[in-house]
MMTF fields as JSON, N, C-alpha, C and O atoms, coordinates in Angstrom:
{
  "mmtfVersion": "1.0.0",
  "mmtfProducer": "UNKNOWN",
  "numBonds": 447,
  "numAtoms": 448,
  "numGroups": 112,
  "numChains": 1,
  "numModels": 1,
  "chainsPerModel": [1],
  "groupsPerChain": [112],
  "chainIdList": ["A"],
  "bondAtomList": [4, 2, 8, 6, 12, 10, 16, 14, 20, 18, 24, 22, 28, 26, 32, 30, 36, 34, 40, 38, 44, 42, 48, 46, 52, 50, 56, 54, 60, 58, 64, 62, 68, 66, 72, 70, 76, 74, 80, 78, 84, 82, 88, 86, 92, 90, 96, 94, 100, 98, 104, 102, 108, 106, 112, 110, 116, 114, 120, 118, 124, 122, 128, 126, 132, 130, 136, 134, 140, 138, 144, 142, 148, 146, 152, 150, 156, 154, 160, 158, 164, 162, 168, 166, 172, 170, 176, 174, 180, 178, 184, 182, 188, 186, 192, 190, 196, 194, 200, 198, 204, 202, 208, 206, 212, 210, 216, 214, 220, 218, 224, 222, 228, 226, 232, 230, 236, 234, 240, 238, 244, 242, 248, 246, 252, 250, 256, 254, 260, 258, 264, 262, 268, 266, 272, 270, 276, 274, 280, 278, 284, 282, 288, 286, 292, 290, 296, 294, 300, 298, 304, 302, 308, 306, 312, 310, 316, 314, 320, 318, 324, 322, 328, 326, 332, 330, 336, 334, 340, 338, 344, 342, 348, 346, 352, 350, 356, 354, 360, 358, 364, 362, 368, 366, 372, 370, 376, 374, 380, 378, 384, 382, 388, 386, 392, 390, 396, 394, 400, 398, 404, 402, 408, 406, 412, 410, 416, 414, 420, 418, 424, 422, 428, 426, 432, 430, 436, 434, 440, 438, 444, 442],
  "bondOrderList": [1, 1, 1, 1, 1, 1, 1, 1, 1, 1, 1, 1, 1, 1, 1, 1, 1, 1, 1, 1, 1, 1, 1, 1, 1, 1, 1, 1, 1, 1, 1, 1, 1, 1, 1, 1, 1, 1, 1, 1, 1, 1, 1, 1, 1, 1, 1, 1, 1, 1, 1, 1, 1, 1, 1, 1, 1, 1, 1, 1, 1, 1, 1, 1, 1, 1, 1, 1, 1, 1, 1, 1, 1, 1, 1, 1, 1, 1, 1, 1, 1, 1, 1, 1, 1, 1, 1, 1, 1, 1, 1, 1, 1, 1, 1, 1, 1, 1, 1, 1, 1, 1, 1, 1, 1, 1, 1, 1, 1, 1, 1],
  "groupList": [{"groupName": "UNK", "atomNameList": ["N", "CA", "C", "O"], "elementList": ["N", "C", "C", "O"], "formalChargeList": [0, 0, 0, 0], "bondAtomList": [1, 0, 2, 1, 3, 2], "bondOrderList": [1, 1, 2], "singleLetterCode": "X", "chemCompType": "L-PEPTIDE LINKING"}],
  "groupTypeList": [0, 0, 0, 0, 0, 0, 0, 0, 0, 0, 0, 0, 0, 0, 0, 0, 0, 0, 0, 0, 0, 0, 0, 0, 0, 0, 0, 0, 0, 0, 0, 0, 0, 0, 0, 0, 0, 0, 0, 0, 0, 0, 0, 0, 0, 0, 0, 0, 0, 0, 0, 0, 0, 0, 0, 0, 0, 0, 0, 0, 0, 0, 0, 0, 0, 0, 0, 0, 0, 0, 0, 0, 0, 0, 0, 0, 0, 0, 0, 0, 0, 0, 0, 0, 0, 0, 0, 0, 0, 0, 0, 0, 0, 0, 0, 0, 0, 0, 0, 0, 0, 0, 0, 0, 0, 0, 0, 0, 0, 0, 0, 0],
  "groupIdList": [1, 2, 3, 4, 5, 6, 7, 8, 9, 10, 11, 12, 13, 14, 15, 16, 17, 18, 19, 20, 21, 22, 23, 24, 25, 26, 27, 28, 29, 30, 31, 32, 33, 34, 35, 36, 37, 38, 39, 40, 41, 42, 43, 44, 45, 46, 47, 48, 49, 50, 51, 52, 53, 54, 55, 56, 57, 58, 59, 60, 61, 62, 63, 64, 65, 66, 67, 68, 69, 70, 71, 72, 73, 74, 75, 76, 77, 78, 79, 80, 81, 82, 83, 84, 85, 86, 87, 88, 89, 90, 91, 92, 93, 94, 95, 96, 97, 98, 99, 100, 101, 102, 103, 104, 105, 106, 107, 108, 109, 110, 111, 112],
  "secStructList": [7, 7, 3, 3, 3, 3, 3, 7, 1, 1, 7, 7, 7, 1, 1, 2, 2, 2, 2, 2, 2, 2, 2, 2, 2, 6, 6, 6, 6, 6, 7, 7, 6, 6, 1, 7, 3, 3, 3, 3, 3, 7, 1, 7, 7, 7, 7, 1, 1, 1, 7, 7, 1, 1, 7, 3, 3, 3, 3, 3, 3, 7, 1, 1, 7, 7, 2, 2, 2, 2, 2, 2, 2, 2, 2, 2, 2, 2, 2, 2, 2, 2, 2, 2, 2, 7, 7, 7, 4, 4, 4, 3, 3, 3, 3, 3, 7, 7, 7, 7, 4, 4, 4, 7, 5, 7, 1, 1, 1, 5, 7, 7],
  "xCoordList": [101.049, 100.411, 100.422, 100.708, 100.11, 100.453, 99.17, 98.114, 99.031, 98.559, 99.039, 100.057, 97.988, 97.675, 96.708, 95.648, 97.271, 96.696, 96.167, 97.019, 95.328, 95.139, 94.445, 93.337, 94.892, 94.895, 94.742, 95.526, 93.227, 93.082, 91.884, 91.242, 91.981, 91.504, 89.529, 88.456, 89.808, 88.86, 87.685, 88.001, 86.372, 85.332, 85.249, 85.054, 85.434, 85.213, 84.169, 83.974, 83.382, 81.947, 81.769, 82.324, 81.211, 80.466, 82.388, 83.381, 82.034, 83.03, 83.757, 84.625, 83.778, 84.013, 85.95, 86.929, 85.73, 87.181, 88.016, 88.692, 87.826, 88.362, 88.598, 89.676, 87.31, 87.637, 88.851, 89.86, 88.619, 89.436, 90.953, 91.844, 90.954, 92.06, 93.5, 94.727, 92.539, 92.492, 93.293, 94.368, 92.176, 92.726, 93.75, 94.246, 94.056, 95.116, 96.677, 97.822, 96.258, 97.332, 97.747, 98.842, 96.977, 97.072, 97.464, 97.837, 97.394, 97.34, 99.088, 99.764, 99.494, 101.041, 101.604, 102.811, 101.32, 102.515, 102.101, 102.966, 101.182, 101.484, 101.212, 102.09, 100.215, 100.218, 98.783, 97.993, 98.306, 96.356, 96.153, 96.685, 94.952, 93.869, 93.363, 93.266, 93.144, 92.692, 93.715, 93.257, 94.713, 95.901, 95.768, 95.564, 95.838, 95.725, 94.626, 93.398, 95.164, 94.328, 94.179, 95.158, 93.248, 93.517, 92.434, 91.348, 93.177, 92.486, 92.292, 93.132, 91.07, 90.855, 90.501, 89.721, 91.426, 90.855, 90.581, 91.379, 89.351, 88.857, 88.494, 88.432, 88.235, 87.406, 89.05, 88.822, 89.676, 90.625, 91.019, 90.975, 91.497, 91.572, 93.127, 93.763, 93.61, 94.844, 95.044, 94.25, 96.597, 96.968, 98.255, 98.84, 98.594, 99.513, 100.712, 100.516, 101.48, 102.245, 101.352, 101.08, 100.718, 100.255, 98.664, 97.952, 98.301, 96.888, 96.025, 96.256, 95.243, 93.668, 92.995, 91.857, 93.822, 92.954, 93.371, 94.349, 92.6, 92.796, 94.017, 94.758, 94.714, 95.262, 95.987, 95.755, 96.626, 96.643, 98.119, 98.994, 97.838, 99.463, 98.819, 97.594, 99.401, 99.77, 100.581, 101.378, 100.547, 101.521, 101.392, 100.289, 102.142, 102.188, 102.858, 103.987, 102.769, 104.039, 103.414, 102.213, 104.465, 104.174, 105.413, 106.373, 105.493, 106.449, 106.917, 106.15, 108.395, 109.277, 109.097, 109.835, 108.342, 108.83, 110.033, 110.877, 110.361, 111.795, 111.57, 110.545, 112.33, 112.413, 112.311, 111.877, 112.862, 112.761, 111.241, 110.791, 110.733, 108.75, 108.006, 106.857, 108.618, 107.988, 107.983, 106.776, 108.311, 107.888, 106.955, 106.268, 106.653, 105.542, 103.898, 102.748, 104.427, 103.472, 102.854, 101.818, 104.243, 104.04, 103.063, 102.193, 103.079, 102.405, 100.888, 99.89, 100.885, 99.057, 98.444, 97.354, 99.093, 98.637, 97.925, 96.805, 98.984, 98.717, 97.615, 97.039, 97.245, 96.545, 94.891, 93.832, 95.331, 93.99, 93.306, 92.146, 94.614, 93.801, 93.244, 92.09, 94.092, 93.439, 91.506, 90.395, 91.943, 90.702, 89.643, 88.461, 89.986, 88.982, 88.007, 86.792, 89.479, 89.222, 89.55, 89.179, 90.429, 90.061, 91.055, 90.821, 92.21, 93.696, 95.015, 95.406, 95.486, 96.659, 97.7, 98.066, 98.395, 99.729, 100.373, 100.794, 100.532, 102.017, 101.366, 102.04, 99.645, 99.445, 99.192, 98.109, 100.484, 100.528, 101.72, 102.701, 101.645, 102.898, 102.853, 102.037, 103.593, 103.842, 104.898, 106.031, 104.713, 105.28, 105.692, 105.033, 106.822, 106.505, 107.604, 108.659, 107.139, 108.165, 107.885, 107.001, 108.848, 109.451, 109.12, 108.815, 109.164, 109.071, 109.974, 109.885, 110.651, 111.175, 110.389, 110.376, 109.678, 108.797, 108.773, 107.627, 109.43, 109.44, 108.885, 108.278, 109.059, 108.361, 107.289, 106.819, 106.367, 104.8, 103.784, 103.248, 103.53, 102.12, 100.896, 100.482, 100.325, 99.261, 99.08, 99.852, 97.596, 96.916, 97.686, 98.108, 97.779, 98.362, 100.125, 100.71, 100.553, 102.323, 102.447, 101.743, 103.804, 104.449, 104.734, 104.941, 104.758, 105.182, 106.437, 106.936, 107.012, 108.311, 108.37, 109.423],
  "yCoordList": [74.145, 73.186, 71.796, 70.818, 71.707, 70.338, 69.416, 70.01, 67.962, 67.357, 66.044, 65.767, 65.526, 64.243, 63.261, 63.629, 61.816, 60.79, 59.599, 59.216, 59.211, 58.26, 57.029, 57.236, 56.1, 54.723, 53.276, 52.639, 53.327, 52.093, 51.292, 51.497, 50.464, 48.949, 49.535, 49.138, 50.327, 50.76, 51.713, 52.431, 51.454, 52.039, 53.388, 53.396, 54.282, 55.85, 56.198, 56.077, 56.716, 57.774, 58.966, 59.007, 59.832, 60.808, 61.709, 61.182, 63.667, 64.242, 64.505, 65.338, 64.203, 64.318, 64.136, 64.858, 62.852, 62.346, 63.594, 64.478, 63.456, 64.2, 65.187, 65.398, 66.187, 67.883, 67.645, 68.35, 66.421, 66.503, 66.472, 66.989, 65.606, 65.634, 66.582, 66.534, 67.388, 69.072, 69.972, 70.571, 69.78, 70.581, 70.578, 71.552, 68.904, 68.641, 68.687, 68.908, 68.421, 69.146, 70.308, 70.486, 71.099, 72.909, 73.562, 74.734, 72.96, 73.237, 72.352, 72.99, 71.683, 71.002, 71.469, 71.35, 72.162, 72.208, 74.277, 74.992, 74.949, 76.195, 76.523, 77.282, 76.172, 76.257, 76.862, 76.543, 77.581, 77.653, 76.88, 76.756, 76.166, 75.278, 75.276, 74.392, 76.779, 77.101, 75.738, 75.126, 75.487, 75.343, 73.811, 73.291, 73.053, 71.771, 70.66, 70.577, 70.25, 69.295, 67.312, 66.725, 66.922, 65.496, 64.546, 64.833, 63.447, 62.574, 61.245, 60.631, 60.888, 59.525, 58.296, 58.448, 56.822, 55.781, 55.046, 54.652, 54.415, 53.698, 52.427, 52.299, 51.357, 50.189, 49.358, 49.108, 49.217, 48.938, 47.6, 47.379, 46.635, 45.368, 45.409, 45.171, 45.627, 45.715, 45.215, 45.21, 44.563, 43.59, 44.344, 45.271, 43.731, 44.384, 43.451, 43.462, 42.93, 41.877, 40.843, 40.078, 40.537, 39.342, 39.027, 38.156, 39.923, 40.086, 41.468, 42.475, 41.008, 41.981, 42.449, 42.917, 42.298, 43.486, 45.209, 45.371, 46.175, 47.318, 47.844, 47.622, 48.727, 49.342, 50.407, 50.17, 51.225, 52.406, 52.281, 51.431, 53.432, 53.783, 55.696, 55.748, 56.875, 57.97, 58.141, 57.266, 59.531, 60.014, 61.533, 62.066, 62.041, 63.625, 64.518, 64.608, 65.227, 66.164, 67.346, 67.437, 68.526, 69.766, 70.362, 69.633, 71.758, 72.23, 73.092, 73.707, 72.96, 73.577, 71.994, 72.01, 71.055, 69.708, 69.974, 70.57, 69.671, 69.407, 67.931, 67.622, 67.338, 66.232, 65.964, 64.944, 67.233, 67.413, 67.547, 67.015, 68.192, 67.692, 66.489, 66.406, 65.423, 64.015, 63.595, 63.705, 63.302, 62.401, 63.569, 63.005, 64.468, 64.731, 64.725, 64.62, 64.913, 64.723, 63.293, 63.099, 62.318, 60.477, 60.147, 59.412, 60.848, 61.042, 61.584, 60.943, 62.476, 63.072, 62.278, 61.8, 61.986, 61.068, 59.723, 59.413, 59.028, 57.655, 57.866, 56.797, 58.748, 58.948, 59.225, 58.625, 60.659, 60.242, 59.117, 58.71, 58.716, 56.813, 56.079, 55.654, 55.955, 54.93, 55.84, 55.311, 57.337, 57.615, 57.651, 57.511, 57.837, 58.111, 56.817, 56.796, 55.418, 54.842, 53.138, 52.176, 53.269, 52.564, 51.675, 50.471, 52.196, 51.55, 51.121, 52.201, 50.436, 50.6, 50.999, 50.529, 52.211, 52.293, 51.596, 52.002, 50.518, 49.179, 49.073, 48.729, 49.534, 48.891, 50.1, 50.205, 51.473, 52.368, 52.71, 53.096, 52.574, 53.739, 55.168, 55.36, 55.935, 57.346, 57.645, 57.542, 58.034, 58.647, 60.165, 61.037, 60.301, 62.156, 62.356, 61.727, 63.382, 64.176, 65.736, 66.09, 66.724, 67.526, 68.066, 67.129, 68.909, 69.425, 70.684, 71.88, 70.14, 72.039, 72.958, 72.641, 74.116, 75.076, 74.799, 74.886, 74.558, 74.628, 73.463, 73.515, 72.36, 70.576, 70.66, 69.55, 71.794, 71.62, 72.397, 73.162, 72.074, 73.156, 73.212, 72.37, 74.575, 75.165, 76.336, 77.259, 76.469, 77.305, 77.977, 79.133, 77.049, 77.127, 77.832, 78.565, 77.499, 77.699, 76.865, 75.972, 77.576, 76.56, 77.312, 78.524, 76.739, 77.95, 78.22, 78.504, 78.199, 78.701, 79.708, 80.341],
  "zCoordList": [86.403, 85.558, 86.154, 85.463, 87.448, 87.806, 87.56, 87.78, 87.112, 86.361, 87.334, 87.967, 87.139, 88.478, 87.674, 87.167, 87.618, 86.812, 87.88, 88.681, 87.931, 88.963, 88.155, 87.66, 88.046, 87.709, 89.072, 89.775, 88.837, 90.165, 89.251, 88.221, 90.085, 90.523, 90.879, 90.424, 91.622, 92.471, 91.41, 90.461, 91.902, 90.724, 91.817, 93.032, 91.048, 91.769, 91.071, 89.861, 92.039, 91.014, 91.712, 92.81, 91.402, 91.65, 91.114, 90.613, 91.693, 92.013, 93.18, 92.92, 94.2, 95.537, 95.195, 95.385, 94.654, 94.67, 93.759, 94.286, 92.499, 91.973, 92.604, 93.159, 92.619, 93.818, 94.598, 94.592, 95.367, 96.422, 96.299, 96.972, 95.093, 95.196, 94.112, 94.208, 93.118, 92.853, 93.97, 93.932, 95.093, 95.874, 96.948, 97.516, 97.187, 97.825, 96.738, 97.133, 95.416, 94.947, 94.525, 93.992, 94.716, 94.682, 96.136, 96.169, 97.063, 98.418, 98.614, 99.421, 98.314, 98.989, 98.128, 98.338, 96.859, 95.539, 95.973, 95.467, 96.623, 96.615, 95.067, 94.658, 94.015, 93.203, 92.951, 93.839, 92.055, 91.988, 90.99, 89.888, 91.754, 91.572, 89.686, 88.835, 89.705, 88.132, 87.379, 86.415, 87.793, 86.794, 86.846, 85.75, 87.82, 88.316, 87.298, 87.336, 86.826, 85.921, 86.742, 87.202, 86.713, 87.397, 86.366, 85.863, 86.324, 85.38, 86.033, 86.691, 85.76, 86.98, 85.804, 84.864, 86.17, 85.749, 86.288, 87.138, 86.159, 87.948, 86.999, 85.776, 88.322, 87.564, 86.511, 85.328, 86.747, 85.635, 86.473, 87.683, 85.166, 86.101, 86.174, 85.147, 87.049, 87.787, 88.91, 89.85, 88.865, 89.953, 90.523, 89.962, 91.816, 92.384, 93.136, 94.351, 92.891, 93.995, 93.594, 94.518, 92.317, 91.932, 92.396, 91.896, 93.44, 93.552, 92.929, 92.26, 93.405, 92.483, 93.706, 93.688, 94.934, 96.267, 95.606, 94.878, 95.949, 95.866, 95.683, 96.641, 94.431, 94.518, 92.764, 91.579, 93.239, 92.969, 91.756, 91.59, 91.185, 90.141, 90.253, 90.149, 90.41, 90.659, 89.868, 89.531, 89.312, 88.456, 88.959, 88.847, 89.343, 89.205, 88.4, 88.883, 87.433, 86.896, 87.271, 87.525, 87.319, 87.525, 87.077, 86.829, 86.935, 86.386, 87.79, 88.531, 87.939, 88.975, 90.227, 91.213, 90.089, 91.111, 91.812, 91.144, 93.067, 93.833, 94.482, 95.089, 94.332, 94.9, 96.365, 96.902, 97.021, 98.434, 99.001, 100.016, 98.302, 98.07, 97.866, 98.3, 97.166, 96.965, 98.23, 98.443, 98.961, 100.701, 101.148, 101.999, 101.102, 102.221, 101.02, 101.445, 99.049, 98.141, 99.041, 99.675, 98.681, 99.284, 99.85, 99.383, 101.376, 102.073, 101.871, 102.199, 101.46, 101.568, 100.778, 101.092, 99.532, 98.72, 98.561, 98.153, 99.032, 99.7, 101.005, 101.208, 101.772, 102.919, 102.267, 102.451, 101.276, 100.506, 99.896, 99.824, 99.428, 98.892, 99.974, 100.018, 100.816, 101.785, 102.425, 102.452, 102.833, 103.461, 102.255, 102.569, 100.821, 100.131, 99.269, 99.072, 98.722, 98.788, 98.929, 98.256, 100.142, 100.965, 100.554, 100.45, 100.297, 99.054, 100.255, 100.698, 100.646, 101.681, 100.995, 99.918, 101.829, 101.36, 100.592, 99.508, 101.017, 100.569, 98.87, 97.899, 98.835, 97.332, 96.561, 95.987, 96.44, 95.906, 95.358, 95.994, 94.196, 93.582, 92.784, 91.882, 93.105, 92.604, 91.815, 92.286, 90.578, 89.788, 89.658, 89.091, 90.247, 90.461, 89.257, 89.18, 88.307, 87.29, 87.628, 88.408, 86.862, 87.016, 85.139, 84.401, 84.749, 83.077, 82.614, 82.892, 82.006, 81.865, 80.992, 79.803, 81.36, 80.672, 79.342, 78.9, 78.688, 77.273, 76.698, 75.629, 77.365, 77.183, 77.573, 77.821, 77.838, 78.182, 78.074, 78.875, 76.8, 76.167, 77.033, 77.83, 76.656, 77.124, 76.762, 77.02, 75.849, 75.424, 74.061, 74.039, 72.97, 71.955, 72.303, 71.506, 73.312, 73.14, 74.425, 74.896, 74.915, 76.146, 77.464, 77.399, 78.542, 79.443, 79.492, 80.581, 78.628, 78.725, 78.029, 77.947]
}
């Protein structure tokens, strides 16, 4: 059930972004795609270190997360921002959580 929130600065259109980035989190988490939900807020007036150049807030939860996984998530992540749109590292943060089955509904019950 991993679930990906993206909150920028930056006006995203079309689907490209989204897809893409669906599938880069179904592909590092070993997880299927079917399951992967991503929610985009673009265009938002957000500042970062006190400026209004480009940048990002990430949230990931998924159920079974290891922490030993967040630096290489870090990584693809932040890499997609910058190649997709055009965000530097330094003006990104990630939120990674973890859920225990029972704290996360789907399809009238929980996976637990």
């Amino acid at each position: 059930m991993p679930f990906i929130r993206v909150e920028t600065n930056v006006d995203v259109t079309g689907e490209d972004f989204t897809a893409g980035i669906s599938k880069l989190i179904a592909g590092n988490l070993g997880k299927p795609e079917s399951f992967v939900m991503v929610c985009v807020h673009s265009g938002l007036k957000m500042s970062f270190g006190g400026k209004f150049d480009p940048c990002a807030l990430l949230t990931l939860k998924s159920l079974g997360l290891q922490a030993s996984q967040c630096k290489e998530l870090s990584s693809a992540l932040t890499g997609f921002m910058g190649e997709k749109l055009g965000i530097s590292a330094d003006r990104i943060y990630i939120e990674f959580a973890d859920h225990d089955r029972e704290m996360f509904g789907w399809n009238g019950g929980t996976f637990g």
